[in-house]
C-alpha positions in Angstrom: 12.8 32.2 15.1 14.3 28.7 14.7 17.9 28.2 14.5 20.4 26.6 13.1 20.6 23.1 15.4 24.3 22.5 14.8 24.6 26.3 15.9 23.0 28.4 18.6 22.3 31.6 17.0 22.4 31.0 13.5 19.2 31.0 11.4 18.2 28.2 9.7 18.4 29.0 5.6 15.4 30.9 4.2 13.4 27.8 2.1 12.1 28.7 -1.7 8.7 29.1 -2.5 7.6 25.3 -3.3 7.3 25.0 -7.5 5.3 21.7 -7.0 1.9 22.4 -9.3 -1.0 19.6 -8.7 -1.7 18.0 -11.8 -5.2 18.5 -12.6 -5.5 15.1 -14.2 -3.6 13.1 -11.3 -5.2 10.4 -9.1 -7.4 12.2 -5.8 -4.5 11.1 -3.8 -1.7 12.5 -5.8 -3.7 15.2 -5.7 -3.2 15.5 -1.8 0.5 14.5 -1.6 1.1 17.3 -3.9 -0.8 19.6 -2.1 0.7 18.9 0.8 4.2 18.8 -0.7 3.4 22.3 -1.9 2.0 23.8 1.1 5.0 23.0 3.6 7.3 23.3 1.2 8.5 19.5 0.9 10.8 18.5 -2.1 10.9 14.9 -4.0 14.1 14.0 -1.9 12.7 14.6 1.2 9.9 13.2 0.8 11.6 9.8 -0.7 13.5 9.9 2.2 10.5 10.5 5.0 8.5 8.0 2.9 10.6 5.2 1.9 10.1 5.4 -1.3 11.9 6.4 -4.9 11.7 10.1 -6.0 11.1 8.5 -9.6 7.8 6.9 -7.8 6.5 10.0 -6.1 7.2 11.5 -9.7 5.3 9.2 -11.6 2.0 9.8 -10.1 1.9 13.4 -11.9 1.3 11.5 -14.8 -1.4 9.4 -15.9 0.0 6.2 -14.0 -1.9 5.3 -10.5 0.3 4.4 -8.1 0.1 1.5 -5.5 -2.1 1.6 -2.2 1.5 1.4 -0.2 3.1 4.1 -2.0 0.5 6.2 -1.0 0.2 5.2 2.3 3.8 5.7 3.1 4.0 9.2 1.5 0.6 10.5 2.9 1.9 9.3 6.0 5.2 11.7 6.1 2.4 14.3 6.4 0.7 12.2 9.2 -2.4 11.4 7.2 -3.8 7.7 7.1 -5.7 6.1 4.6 -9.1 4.7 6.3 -11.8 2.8 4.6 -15.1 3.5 5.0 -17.9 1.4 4.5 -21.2 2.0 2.5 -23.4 3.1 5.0 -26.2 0.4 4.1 -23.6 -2.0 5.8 -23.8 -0.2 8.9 -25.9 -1.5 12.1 -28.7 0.5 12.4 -28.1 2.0 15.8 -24.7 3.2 14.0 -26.9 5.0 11.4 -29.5 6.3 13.9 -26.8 8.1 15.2 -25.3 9.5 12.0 -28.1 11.0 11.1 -28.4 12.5 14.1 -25.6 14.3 13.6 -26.2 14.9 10.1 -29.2 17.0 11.0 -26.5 19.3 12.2 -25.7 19.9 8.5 -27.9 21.0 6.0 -26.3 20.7 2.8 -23.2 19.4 1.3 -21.4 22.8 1.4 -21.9 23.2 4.7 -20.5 19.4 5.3 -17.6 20.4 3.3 -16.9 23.6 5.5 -16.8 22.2 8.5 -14.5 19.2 7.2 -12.0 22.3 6.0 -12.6 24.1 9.0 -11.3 20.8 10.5 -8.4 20.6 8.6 -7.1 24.1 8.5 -7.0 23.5 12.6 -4.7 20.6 12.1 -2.3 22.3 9.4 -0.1 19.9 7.7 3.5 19.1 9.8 6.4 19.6 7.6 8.4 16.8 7.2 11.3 16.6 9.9 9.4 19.3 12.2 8.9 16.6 15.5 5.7 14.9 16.0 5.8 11.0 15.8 7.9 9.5 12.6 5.7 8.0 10.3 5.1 4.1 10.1 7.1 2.9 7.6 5.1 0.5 5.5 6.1 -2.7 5.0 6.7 -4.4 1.8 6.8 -8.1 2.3 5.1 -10.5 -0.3 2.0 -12.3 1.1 3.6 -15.0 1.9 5.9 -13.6 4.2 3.6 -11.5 5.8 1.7 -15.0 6.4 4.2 -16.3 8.0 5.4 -13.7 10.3 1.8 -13.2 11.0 0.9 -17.4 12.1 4.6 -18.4 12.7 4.7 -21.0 10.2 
């Protein structure tokens, strides 16, 4: 049982069941963030303040409106998560996609792909915000210009 930090043998306060729904017409990334909002129980404020980003923001994306690259990296990365690109996999060298499908050959349909992916992630359960681990990067909001600058010194 965890305890109060600020005193040794007092529980910490029960938390309410999370009544954050996932819009089924949100973006695939919204999608996530309030999934994972859900699932450890994270409110708006905390995650605003995890995040570095406006509740009114985070709010937003339940709607129709798409929110910015940045605004999803910082709150996906509360939870840990980072967004990675992938490339199309014509682009790849071709000892690169030997070896995929290699491995692919391992899986023998898309369900079974899918599996193992949640297999994967129900391993590596989603950290609460606050919990330990590593704070998140914040993400940085400069214009281009600055970011040039700090980047080349000029």
């Amino acid at each position: 049982m965890r305890h109060h930090p600020r005193m040794s043998n007092a529980p910490l306060p029960a938390r309410r069941t999370s009544k954050i729904t996932v819009p089924a017409h949100a973006a695939p990334m919204a999608k996530l963030l309030f999934t994972l909002m859900r699932e450890t129980g994270t409110t708006y404020q905390e995650l605003a303040h995890h995040a570095g980003i406006q509740v009114t923001t985070a709010k937003s994306w339940r709607g129709e409106k798409y929110g910015s690259l940045q605004g999803y990296e910082a709150a996906l990365g509360a939870f840990g998560f980072r967004i990675v690109p992938v490339p199309p996999l014509d682009s790849l060298p071709a000892e690169v996609r030997e070896k995929l499908d290699d491995v692919s050959l391992h899986f023998r349909t898309d369900d079974e792909v899918l599996a193992a992916a949640i297999a994967t992630f129900a391993d590596a359960a989603p950290r609460r915000i606050g919990d330990g681990g590593p704070p998140a990067p914040r993400v940085n909001y400069k214009s281009p210009d600055q970011r040039f600058k700090d980047r080349w010194g000029v």
